[in-house]
Backbone as XML, in Angstrom:
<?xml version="1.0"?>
<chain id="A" units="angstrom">
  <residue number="1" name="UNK">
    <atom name="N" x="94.968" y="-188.442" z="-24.817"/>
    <atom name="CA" x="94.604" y="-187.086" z="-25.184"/>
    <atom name="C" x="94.867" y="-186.178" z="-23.990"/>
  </residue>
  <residue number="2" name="UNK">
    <atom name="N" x="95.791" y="-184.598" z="-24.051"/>
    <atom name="CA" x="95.960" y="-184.137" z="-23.438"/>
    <atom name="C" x="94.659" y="-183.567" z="-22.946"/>
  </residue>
  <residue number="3" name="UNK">
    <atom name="N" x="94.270" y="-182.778" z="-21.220"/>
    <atom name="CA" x="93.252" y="-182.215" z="-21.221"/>
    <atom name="C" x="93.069" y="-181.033" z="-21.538"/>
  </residue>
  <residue number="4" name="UNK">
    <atom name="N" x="91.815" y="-180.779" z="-22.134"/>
    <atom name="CA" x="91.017" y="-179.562" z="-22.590"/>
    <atom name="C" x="89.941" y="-178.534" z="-21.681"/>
  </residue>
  <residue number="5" name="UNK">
    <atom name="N" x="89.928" y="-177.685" z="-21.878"/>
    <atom name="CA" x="88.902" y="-177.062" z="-21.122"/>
    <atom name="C" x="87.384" y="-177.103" z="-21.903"/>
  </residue>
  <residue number="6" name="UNK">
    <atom name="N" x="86.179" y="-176.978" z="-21.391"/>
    <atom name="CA" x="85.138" y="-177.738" z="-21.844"/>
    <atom name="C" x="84.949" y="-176.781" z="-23.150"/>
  </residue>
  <residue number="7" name="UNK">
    <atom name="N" x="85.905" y="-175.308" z="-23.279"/>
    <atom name="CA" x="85.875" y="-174.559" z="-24.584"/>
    <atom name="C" x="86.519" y="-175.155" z="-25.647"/>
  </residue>
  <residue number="8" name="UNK">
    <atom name="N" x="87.158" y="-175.687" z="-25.431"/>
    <atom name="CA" x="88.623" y="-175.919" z="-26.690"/>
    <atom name="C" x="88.978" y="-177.163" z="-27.154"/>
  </residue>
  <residue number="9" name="UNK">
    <atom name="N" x="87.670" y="-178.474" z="-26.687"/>
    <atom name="CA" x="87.782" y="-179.592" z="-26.996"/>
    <atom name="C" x="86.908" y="-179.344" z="-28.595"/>
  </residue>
  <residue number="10" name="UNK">
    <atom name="N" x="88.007" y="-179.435" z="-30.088"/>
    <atom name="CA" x="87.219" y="-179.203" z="-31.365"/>
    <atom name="C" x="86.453" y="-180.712" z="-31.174"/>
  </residue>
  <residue number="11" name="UNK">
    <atom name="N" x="85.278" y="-180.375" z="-32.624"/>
    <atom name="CA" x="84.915" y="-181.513" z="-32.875"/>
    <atom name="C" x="85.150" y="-182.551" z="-32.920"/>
  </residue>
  <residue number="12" name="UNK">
    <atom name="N" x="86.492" y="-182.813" z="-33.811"/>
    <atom name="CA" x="87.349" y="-183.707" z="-34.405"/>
    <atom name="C" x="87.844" y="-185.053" z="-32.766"/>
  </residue>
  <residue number="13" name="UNK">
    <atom name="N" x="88.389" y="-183.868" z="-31.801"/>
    <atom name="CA" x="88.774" y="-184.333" z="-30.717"/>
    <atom name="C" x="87.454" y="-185.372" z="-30.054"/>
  </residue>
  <residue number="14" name="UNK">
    <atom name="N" x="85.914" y="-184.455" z="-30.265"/>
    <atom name="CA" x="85.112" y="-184.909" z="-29.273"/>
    <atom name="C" x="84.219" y="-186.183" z="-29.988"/>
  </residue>
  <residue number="15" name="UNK">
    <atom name="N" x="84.528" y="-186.254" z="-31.367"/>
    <atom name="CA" x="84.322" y="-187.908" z="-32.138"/>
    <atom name="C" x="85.362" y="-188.464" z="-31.680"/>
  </residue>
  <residue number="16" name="UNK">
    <atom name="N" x="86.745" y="-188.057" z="-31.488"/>
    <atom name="CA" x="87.423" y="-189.057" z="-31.099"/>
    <atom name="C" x="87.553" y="-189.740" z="-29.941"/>
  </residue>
  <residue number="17" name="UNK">
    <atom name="N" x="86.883" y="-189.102" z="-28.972"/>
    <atom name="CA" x="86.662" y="-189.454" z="-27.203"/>
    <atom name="C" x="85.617" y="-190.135" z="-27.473"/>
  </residue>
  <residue number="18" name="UNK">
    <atom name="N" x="84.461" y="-189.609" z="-28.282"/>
    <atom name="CA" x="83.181" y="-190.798" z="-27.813"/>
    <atom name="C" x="83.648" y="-192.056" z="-28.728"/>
  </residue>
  <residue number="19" name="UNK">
    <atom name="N" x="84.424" y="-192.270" z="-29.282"/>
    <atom name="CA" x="84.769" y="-193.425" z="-30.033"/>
    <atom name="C" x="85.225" y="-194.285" z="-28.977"/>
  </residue>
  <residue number="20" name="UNK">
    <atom name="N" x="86.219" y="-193.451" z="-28.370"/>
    <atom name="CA" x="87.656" y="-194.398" z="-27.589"/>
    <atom name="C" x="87.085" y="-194.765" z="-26.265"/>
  </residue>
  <residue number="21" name="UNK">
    <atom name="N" x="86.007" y="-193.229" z="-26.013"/>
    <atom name="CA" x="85.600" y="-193.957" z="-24.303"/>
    <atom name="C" x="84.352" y="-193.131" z="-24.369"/>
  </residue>
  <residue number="22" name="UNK">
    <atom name="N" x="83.486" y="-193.453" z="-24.808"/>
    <atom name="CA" x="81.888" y="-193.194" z="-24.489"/>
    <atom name="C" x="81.616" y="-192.733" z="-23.071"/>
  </residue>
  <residue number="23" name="UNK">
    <atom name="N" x="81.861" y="-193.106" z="-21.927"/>
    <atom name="CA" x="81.573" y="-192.770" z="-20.774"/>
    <atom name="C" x="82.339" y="-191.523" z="-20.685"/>
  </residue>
  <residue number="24" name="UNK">
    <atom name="N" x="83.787" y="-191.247" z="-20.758"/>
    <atom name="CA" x="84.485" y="-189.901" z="-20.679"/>
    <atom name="C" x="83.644" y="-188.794" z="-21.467"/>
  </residue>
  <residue number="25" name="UNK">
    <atom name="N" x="83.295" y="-189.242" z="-22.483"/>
    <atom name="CA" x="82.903" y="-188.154" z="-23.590"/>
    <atom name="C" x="81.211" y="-187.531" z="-22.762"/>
  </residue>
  <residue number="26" name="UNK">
    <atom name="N" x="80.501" y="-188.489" z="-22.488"/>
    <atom name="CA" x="79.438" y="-188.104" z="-21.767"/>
    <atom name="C" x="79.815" y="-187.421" z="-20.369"/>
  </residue>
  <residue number="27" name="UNK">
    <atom name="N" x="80.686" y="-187.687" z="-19.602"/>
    <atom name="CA" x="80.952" y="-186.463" z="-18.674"/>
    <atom name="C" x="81.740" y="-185.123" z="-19.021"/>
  </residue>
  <residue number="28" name="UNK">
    <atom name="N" x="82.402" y="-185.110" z="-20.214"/>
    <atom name="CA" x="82.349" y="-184.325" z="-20.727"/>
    <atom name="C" x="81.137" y="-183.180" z="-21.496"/>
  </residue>
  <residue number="29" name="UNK">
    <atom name="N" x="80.476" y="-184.304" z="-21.941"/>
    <atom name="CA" x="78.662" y="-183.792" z="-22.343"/>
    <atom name="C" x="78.173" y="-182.833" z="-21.288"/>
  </residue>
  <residue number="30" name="UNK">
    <atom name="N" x="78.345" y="-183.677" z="-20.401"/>
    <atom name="CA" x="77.361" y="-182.895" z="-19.079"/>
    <atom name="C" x="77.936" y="-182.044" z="-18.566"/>
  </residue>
  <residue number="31" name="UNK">
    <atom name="N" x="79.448" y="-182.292" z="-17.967"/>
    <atom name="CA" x="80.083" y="-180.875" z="-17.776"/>
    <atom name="C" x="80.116" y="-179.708" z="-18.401"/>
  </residue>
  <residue number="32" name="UNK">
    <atom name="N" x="80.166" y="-179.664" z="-20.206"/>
    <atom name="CA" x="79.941" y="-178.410" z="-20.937"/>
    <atom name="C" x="78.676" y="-178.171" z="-20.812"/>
  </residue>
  <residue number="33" name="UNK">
    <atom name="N" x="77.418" y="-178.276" z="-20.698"/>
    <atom name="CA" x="76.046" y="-178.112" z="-20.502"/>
    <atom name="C" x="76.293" y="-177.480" z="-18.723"/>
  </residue>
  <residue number="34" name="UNK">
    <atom name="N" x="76.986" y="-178.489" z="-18.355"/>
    <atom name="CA" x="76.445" y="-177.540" z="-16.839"/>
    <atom name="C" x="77.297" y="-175.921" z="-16.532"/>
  </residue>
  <residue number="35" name="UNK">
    <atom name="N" x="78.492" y="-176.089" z="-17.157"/>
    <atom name="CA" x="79.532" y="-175.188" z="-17.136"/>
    <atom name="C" x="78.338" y="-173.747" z="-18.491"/>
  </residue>
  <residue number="36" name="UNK">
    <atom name="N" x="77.820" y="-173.886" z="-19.028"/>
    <atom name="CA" x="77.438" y="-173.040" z="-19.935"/>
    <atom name="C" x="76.020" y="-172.525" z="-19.165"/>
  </residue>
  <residue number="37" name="UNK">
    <atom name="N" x="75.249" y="-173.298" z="-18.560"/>
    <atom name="CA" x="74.036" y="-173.006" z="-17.765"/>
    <atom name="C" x="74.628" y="-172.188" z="-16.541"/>
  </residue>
  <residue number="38" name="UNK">
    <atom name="N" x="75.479" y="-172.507" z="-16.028"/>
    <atom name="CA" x="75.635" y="-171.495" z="-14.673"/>
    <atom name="C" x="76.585" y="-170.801" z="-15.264"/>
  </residue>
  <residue number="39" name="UNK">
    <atom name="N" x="76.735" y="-169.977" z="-16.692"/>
    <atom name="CA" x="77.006" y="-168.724" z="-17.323"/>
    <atom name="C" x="76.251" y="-167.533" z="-17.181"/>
  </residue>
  <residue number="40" name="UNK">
    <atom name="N" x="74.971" y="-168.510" z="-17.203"/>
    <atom name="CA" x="73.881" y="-167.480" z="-17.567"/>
    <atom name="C" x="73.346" y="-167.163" z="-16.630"/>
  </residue>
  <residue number="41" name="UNK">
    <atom name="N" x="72.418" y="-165.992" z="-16.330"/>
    <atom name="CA" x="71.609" y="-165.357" z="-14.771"/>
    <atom name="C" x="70.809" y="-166.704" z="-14.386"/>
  </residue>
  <residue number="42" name="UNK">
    <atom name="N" x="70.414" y="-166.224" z="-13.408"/>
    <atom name="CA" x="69.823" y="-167.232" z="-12.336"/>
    <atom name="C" x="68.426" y="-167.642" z="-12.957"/>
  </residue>
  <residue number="43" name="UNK">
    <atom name="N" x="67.695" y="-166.333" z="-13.990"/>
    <atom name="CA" x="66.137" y="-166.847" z="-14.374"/>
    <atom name="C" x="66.536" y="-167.850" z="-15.357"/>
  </residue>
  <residue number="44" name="UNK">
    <atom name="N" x="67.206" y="-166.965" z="-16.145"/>
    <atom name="CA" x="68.029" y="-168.521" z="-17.438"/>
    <atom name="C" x="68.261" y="-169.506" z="-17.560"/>
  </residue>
  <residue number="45" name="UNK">
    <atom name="N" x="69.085" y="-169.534" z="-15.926"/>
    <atom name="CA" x="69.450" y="-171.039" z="-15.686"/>
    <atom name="C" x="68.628" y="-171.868" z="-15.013"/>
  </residue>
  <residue number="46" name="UNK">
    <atom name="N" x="66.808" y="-171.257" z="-14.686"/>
    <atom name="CA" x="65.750" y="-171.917" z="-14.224"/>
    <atom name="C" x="65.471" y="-172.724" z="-15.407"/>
  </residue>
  <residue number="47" name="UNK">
    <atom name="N" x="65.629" y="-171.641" z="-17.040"/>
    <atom name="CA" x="65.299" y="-171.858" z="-18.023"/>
    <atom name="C" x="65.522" y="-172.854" z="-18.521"/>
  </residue>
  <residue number="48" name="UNK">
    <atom name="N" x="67.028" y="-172.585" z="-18.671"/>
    <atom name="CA" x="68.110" y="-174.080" z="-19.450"/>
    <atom name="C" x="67.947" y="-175.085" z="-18.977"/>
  </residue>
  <residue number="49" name="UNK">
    <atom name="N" x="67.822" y="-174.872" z="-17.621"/>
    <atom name="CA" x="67.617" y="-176.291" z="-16.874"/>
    <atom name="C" x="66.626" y="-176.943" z="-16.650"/>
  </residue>
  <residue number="50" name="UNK">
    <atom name="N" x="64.966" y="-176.431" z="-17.009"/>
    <atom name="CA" x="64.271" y="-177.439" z="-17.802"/>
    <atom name="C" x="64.093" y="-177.399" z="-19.071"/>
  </residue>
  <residue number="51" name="UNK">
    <atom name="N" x="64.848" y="-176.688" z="-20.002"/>
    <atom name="CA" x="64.524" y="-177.268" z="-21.645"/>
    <atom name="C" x="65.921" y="-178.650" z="-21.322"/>
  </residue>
  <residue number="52" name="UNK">
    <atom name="N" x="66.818" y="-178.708" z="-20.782"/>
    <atom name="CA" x="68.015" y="-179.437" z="-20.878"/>
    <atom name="C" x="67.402" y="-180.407" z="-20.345"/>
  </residue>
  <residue number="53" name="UNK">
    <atom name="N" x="66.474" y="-180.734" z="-19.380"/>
    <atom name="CA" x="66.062" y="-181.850" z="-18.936"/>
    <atom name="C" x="65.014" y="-182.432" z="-19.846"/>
  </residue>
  <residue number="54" name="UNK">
    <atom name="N" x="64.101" y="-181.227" z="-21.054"/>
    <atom name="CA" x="63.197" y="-182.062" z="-21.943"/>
    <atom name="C" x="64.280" y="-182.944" z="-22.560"/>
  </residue>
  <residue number="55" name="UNK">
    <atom name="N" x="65.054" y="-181.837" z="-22.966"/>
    <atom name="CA" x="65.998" y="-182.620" z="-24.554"/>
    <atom name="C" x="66.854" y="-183.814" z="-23.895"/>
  </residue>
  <residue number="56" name="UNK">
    <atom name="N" x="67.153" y="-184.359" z="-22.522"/>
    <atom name="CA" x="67.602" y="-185.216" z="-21.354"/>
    <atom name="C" x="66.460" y="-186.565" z="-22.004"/>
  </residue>
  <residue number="57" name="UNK">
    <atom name="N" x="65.103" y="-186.040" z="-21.755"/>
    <atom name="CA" x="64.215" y="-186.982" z="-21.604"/>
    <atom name="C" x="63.855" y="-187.772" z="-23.476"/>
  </residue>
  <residue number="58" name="UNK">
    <atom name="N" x="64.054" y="-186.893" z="-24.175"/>
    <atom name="CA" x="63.928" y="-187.016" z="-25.469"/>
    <atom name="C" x="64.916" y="-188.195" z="-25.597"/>
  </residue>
  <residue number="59" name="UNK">
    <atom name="N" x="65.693" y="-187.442" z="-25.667"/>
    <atom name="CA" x="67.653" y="-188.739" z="-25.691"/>
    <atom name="C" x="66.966" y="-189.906" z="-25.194"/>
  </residue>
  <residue number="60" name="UNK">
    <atom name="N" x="66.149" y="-190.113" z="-23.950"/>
    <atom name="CA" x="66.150" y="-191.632" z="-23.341"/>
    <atom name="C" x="65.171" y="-192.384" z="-24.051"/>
  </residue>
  <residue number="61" name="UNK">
    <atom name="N" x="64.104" y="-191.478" z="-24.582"/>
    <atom name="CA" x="62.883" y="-192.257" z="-25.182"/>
    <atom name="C" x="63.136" y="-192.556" z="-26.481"/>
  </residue>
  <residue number="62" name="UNK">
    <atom name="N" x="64.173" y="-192.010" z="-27.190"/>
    <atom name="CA" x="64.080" y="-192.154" z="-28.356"/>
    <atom name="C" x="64.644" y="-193.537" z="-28.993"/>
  </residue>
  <residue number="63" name="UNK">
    <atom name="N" x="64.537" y="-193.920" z="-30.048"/>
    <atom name="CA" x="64.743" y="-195.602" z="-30.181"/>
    <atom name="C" x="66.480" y="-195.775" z="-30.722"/>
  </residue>
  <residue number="64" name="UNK">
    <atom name="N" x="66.712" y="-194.252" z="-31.392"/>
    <atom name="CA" x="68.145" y="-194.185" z="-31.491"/>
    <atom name="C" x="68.421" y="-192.632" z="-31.871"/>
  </residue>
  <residue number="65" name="UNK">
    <atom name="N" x="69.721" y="-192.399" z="-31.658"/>
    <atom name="CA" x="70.607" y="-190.745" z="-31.733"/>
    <atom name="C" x="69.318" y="-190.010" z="-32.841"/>
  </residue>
  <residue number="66" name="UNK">
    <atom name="N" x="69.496" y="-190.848" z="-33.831"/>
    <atom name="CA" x="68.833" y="-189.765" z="-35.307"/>
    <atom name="C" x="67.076" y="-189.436" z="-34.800"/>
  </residue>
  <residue number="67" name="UNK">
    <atom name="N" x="66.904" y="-190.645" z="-34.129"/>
    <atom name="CA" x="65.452" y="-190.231" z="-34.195"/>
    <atom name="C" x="65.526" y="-189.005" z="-32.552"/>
  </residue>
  <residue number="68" name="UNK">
    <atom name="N" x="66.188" y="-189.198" z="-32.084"/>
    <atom name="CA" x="66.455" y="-188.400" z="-30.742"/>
    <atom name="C" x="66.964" y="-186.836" z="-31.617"/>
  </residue>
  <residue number="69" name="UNK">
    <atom name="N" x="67.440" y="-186.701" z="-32.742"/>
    <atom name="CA" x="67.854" y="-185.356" z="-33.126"/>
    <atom name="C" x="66.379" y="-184.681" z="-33.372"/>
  </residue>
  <residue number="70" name="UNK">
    <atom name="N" x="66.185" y="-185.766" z="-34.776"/>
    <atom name="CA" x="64.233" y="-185.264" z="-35.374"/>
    <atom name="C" x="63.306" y="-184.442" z="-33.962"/>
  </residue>
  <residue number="71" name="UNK">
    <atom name="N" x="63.543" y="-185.252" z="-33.080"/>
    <atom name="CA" x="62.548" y="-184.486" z="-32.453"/>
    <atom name="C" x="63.072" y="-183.541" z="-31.639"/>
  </residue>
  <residue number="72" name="UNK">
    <atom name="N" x="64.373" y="-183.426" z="-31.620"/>
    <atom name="CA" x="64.919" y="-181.961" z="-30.711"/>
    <atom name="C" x="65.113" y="-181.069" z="-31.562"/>
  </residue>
  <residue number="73" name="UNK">
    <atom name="N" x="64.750" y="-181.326" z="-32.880"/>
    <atom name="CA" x="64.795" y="-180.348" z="-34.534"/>
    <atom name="C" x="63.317" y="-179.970" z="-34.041"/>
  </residue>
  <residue number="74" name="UNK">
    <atom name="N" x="62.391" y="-180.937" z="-34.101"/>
    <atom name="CA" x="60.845" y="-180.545" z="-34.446"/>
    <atom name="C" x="60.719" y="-179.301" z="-32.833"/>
  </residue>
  <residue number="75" name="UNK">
    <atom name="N" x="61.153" y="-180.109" z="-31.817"/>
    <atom name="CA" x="61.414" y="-178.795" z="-30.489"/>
    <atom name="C" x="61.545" y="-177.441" z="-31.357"/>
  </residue>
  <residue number="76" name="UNK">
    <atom name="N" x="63.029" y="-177.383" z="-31.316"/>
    <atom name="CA" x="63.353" y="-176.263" z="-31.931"/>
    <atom name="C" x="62.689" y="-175.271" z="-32.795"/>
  </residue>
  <residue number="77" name="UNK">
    <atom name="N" x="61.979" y="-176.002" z="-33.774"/>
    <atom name="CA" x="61.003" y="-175.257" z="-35.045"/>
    <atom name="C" x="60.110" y="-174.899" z="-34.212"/>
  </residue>
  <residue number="78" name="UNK">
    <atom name="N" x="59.096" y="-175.867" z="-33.491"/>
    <atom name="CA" x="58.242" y="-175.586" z="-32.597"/>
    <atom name="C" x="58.475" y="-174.203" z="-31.792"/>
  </residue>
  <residue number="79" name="UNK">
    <atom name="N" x="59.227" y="-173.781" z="-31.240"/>
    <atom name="CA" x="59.784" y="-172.934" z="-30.202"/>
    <atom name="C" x="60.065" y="-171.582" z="-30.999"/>
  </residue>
  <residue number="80" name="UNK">
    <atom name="N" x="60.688" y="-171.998" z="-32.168"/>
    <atom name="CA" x="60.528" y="-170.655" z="-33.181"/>
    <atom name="C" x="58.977" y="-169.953" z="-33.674"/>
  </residue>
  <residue number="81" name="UNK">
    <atom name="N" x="58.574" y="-171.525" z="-34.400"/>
    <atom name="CA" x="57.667" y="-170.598" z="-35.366"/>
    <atom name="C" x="56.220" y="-170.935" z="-34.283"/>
  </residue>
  <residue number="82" name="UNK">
    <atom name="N" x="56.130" y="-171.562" z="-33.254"/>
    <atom name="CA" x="54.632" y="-172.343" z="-32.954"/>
    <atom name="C" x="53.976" y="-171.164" z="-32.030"/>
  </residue>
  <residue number="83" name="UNK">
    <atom name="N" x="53.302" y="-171.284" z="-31.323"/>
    <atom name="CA" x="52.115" y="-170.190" z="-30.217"/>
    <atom name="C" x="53.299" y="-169.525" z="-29.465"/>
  </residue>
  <residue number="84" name="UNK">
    <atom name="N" x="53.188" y="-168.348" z="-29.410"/>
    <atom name="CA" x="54.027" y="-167.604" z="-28.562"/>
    <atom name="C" x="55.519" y="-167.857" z="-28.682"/>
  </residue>
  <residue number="85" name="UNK">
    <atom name="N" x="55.926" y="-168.238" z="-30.014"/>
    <atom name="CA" x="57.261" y="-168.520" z="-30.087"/>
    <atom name="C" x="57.855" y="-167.044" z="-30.762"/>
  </residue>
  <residue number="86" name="UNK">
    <atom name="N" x="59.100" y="-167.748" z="-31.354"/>
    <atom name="CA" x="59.730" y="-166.152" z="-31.450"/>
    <atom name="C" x="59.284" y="-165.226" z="-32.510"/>
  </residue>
  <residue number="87" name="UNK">
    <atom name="N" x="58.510" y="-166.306" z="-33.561"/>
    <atom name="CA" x="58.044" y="-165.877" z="-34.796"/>
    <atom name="C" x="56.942" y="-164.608" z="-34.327"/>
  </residue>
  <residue number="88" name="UNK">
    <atom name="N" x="55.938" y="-165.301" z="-32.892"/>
    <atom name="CA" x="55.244" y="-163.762" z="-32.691"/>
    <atom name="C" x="55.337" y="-163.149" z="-31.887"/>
  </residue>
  <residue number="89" name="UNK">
    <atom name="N" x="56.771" y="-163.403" z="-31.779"/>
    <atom name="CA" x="56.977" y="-162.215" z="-30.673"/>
    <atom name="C" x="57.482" y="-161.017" z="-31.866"/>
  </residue>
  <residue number="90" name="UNK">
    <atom name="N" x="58.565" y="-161.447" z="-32.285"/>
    <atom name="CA" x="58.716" y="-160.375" z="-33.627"/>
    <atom name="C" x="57.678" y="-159.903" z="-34.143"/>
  </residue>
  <residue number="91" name="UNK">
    <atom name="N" x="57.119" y="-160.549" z="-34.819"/>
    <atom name="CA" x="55.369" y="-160.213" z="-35.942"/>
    <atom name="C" x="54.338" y="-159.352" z="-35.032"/>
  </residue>
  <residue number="92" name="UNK">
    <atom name="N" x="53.973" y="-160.093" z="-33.886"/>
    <atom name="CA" x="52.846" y="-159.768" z="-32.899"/>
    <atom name="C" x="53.430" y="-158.252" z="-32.234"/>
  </residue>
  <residue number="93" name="UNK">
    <atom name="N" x="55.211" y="-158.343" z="-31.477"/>
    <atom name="CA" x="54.906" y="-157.610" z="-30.422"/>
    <atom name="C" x="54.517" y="-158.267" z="-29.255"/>
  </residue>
  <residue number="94" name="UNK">
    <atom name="N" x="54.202" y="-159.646" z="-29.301"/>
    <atom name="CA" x="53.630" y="-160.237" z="-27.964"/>
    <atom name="C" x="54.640" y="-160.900" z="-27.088"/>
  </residue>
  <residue number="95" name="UNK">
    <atom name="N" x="55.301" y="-159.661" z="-26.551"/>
    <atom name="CA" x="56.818" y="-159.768" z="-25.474"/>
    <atom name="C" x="56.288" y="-160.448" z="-24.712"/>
  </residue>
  <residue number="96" name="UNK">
    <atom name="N" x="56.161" y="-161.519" z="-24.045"/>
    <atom name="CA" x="56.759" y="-162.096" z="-22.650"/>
    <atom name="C" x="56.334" y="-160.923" z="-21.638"/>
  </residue>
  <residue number="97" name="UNK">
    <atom name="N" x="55.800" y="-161.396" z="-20.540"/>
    <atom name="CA" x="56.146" y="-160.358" z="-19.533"/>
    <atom name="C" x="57.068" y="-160.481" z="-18.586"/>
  </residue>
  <residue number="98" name="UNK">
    <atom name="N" x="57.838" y="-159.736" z="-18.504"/>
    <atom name="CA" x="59.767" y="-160.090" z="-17.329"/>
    <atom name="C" x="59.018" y="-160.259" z="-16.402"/>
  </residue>
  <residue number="99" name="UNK">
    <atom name="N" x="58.091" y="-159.376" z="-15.817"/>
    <atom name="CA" x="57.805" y="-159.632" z="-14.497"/>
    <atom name="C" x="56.892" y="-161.083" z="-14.275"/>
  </residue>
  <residue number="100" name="UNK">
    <atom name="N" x="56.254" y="-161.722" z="-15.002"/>
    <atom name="CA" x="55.645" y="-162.963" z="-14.417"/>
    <atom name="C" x="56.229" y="-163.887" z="-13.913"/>
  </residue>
  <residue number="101" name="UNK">
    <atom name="N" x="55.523" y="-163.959" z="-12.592"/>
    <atom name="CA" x="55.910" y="-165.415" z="-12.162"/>
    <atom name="C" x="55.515" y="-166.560" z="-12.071"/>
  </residue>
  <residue number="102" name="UNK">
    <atom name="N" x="56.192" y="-167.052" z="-12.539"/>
    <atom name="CA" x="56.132" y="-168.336" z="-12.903"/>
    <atom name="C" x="55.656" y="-169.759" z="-12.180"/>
  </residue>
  <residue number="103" name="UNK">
    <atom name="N" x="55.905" y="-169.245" z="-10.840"/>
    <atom name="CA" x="55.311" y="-170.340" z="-9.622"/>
    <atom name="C" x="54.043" y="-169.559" z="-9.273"/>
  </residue>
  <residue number="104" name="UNK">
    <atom name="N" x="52.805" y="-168.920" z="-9.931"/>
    <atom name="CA" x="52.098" y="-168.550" z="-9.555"/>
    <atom name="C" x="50.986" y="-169.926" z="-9.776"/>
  </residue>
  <residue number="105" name="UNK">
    <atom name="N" x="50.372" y="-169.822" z="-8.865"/>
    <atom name="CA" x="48.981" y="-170.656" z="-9.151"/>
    <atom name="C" x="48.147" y="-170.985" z="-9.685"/>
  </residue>
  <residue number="106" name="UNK">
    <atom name="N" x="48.329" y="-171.560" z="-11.036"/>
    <atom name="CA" x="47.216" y="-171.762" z="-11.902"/>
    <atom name="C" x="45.676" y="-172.264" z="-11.644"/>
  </residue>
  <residue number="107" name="UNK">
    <atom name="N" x="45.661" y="-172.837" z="-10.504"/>
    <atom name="CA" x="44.013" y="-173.234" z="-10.564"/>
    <atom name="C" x="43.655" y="-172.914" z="-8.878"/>
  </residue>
  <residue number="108" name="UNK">
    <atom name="N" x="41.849" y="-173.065" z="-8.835"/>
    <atom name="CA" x="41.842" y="-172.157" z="-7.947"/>
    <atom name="C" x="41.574" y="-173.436" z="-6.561"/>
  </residue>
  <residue number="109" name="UNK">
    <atom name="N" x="42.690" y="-172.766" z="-5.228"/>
    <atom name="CA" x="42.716" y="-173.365" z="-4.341"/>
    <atom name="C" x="41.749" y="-173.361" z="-3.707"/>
  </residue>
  <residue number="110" name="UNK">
    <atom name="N" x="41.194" y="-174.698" z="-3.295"/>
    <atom name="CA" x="39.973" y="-174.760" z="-2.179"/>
    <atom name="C" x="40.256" y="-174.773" z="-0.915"/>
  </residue>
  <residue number="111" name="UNK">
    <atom name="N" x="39.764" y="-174.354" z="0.191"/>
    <atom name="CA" x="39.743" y="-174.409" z="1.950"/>
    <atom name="C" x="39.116" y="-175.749" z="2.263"/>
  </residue>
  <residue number="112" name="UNK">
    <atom name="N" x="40.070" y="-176.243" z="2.972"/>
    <atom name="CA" x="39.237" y="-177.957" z="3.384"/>
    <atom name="C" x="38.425" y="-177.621" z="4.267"/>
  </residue>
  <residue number="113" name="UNK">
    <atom name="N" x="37.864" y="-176.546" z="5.271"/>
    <atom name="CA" x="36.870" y="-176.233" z="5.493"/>
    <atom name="C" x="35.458" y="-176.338" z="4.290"/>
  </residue>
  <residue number="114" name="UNK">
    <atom name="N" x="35.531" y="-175.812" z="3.539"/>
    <atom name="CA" x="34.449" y="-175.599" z="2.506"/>
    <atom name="C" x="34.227" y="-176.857" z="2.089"/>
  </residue>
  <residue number="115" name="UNK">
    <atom name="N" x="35.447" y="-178.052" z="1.768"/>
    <atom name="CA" x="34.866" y="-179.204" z="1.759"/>
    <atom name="C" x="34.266" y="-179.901" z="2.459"/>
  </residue>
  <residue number="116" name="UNK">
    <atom name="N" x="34.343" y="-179.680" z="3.674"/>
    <atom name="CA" x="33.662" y="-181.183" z="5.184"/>
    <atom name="C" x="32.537" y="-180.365" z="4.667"/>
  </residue>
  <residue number="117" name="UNK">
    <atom name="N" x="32.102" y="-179.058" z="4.351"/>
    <atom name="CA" x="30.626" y="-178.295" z="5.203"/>
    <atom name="C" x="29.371" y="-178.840" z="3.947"/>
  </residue>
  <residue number="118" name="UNK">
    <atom name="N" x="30.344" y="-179.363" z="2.765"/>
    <atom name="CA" x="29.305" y="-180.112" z="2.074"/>
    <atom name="C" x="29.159" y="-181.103" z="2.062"/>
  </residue>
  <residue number="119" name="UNK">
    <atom name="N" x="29.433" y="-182.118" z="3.233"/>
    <atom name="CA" x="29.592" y="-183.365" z="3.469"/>
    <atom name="C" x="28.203" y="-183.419" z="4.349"/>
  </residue>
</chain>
């Protein structure tokens, strides 16, 4: 097979690579995933790059491909219709805020001073 760029390999082509050589076709996998993530801005590609590592972790646990789809389907629905998905952001109005950050501190830090002094 002549080479393709990670745009222009059709379907047809990319059943026929994972048939003939499973390992090619998976660096192909990963190259179009990584080539499409560093498309996108830098917060995005914080983004993509841990939903790509859930749906990564899904693939390994799962017992085979179909049951590995079901639950990157049930993701998906989840992410639409579930708490803060897109369903209420439309309905609600309940935008996201751009400005949060995200490495902020969820729980509250203690001073190891304050610990010895109750010792």
């Amino acid at each position: 097979m002549q080479e393709k760029s990670l745009t222009t390999l059709d379907f047809n082509e990319a059943v026929a690579l994972a048939r003939q050589n499973p390992e090619a076709f998976e660096q192909y996998r990963l190259d179009a995933i990584e080539a499409l993530i560093t498309c996108a801005s830098w917060k995005n590609q914080q983004h993509l790059r841990r939903l790509q590592w859930r749906i990564d972790q899904v693939r390994k646990r799962a017992p085979n491909p179909t049951a590995a789809c079901v639950k990157i389907y049930q993701m998906m629905w989840e992410s639409f219709t579930g708490n803060s998905g897109f369903i209420d952001i439309i309905c609600d109005g309940n935008y996201p805020n751009q400005n949060t950050d995200n490495t902020t501190p969820k729980a509250k830090v203690l001073s190891l001073s304050d610990v010895s002094e109750t010792k």
